[in-house]
C-alpha positions as CSV (number, residue, x, y, z in Angstrom):
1,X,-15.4,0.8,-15.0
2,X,-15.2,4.5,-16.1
3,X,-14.7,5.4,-11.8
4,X,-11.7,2.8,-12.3
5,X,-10.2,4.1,-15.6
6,X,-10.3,7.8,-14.1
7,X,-8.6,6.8,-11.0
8,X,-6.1,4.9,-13.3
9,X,-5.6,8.3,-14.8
10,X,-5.4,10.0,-11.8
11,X,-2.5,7.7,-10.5
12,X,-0.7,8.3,-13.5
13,X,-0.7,12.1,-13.5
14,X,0.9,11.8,-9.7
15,X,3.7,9.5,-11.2
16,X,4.6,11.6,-13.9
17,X,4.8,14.5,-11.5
18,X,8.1,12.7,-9.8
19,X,9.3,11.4,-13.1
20,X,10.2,14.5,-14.3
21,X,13.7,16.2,-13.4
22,X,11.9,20.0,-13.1
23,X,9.4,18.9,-10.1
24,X,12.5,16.9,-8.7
25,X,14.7,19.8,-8.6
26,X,12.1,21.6,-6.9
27,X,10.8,19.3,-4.2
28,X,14.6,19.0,-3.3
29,X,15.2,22.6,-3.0
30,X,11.9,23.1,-0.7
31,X,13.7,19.8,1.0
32,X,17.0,21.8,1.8
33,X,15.4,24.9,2.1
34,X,13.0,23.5,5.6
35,X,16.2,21.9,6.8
36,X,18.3,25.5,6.9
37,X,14.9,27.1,8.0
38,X,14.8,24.6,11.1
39,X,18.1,25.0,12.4
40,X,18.0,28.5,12.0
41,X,14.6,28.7,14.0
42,X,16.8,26.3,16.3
43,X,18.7,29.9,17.2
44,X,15.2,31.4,18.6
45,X,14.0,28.8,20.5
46,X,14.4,28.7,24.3
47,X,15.7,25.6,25.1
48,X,15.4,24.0,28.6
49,X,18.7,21.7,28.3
50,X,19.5,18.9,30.8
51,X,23.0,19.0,29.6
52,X,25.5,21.6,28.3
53,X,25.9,20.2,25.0
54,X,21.9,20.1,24.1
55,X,22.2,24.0,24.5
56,X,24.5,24.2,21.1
57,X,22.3,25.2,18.6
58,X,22.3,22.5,15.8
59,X,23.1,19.6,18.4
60,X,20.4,17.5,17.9
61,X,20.8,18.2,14.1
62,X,23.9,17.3,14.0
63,X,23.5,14.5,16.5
64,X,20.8,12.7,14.7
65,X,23.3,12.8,11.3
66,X,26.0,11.5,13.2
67,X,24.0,8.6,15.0
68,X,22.7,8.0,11.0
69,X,25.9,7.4,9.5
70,X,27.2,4.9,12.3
71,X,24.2,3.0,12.0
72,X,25.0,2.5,8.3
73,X,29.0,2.1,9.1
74,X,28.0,-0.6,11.6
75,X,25.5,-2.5,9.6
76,X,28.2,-2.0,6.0
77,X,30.1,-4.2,9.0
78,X,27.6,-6.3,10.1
79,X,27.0,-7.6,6.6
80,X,30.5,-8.0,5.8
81,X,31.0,-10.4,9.4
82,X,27.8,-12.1,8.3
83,X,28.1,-12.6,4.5
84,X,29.2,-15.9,3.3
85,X,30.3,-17.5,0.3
86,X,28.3,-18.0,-2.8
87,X,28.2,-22.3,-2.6
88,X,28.7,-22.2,1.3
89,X,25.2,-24.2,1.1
90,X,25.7,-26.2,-1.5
């Protein structure tokens, strides 16, 4: 029981670590602060490109946000085709 209680209190330290706005802040800092640092590495790197446009540095950054947003325009879409009315099975 004591093993379970000190676990219990274990958990609840982690918790409170993301409840409060101060760690927050600075886990989203370190956050933006690895992205910039990754596409500035992106400048260093020798790339081997099979096209011209994967030789841009920030392409597959830039890429990958662009492929994210039309996945959520499409399925914002997708769930407006597919919605139905509230008694549509009554």
């Amino acid at each position: 029981m004591q093993v379970l209680q000190e676990r219990i209190k274990k958990m609840k330290k982690e918790i409170e670590f993301f409840d409060k706005p101060k760690n927050i802040k600075i886990m989203r800092r370190v956050f933006h602060l690895s992205l910039v640092v990754l596409i500035a590495l992106d400048f260093f790197i020798s790339k081997h490109p099979q096209f011209s446009m994967e030789g841009i540095p920030g392409f597959y950054a830039t890429y990958g946000f662009i492929a994210c947003a039309l996945i959520i325009a499409v399925s914002k879409a997708l769930g407006l085709w597919l919605k139905k009315k509230e008694d549509y099975y009554d």
